[in-house]
N, C-alpha and C positions, 0 to 999 in steps of 0.2 A: 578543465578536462571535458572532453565532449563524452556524450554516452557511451558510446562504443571504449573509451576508456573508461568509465566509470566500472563498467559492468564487468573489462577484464580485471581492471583491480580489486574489483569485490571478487570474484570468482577466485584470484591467485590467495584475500586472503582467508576465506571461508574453505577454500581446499588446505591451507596451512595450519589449517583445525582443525580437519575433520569434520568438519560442520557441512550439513544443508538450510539452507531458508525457504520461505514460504512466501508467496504475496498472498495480501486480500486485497481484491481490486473493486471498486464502484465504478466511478464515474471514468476509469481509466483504460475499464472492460477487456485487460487482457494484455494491454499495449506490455505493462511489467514483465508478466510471465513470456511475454512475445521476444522483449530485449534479452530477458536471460539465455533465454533458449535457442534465440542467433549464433549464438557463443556455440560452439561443435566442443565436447564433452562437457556440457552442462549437467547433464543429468548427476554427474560427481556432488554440485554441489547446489542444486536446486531440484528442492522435491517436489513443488506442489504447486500452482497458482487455484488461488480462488477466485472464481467472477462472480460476485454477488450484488446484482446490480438493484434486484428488490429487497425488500425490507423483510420480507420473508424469506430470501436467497442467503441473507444476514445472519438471520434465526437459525433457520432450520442447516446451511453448513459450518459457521462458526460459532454457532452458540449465542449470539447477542441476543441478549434479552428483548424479549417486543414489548415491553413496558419501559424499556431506556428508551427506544426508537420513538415510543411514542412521546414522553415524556421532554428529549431534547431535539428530536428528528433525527434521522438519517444522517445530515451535516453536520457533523458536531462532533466535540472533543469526546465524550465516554463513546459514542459508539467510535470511533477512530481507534480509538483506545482499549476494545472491547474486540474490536476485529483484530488487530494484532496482536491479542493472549490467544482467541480462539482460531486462529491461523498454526499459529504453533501448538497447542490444545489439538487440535484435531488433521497433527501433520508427523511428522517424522524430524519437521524439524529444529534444531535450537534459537532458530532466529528468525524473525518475520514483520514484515513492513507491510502497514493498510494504507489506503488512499479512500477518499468518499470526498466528493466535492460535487460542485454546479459548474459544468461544463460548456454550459449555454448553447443554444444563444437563448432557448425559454427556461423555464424551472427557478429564475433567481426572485429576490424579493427584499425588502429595506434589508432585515438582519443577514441577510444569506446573499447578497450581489452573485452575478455571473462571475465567475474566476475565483470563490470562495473555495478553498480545501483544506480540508485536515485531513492530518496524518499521523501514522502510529507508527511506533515500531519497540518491540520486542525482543530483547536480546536475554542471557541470564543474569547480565545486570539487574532489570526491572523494564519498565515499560515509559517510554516518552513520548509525547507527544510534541505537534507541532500546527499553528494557522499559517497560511497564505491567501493571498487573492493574487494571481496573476490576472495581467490583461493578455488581450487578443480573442481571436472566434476559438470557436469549438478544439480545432485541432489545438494551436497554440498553446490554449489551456492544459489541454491532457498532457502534450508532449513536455512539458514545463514541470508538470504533475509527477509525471515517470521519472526526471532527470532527479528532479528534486528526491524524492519517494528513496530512490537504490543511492544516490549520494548519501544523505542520509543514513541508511543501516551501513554504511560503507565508515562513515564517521564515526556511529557507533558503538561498533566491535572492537571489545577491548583487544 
């Protein structure tokens, strides 16, 4: 499925529940909330995108603790993990997918390579997580980031 299906079929089945979702975005900076929002009556079934792309943007709109961030960084599973409860926590919605990764081409390092990301996602089941490193530049990354990020909660949903 390419995006553009991905995102109708998440939309047909989040509107078959009455449900909305939420993104928390990092390294993905919007691109999520961008995809859903392409869709013409999205607002049905996506309430919110979060762009949190500092550590304090983290804190201070989904609640991640700044003593996890400091603790594991930014990239890394509990805050992936942490953005996707506090996405839903501080939204309207039942369901909600994070992303935080290194999108490069600078900021990568031995444990953390360029193309590293985690991912969260939050449904009323519980909360999953997920690693990736994708290759390619900057964009590649992200757009790999997004496809992956909304298949995912799309998997999900019971």
């Amino acid at each position: 499925m390419d995006l553009t299906d991905v995102v109708t079929e998440l939309a047909t089945r989040l509107r078959e529940r009455g449900w909305q979702m939420a993104s928390a975005e990092s390294c993905t900076g919007g691109l999520i909330a961008a995809a859903c929002t392409e869709l013409s009556g999205s607002s049905d079934w996506f309430d919110r995108g979060f762009v949190t792309y500092s550590n304090a943007a983290k804190t201070d709109s989904l609640g991640v603790p700044a003593a996890l961030i400091d603790a594991h960084g930014a990239v890394s599973e509990p805050v992936a993990r942490a953005m996707a409860s506090g996405a839903v926590a501080h939204s309207a919605a039942r369901c909600a997918l994070a992303v935080t990764g290194v999108a490069g081409p600078t900021g990568g390092s031995a444990d953390k390579p360029v193309g590293t990301v985690w991912f969260g996602w939050s449904t009323p089941a519980g909360v999953a997580t997920e690693h990736r490193r994708f290759d390619g530049d900057r964009a590649a990354v992200r757009a790999q980031a997004v496809r992956h990020a909304l298949a995912g909660l799309l998997q999900r949903l019971p």
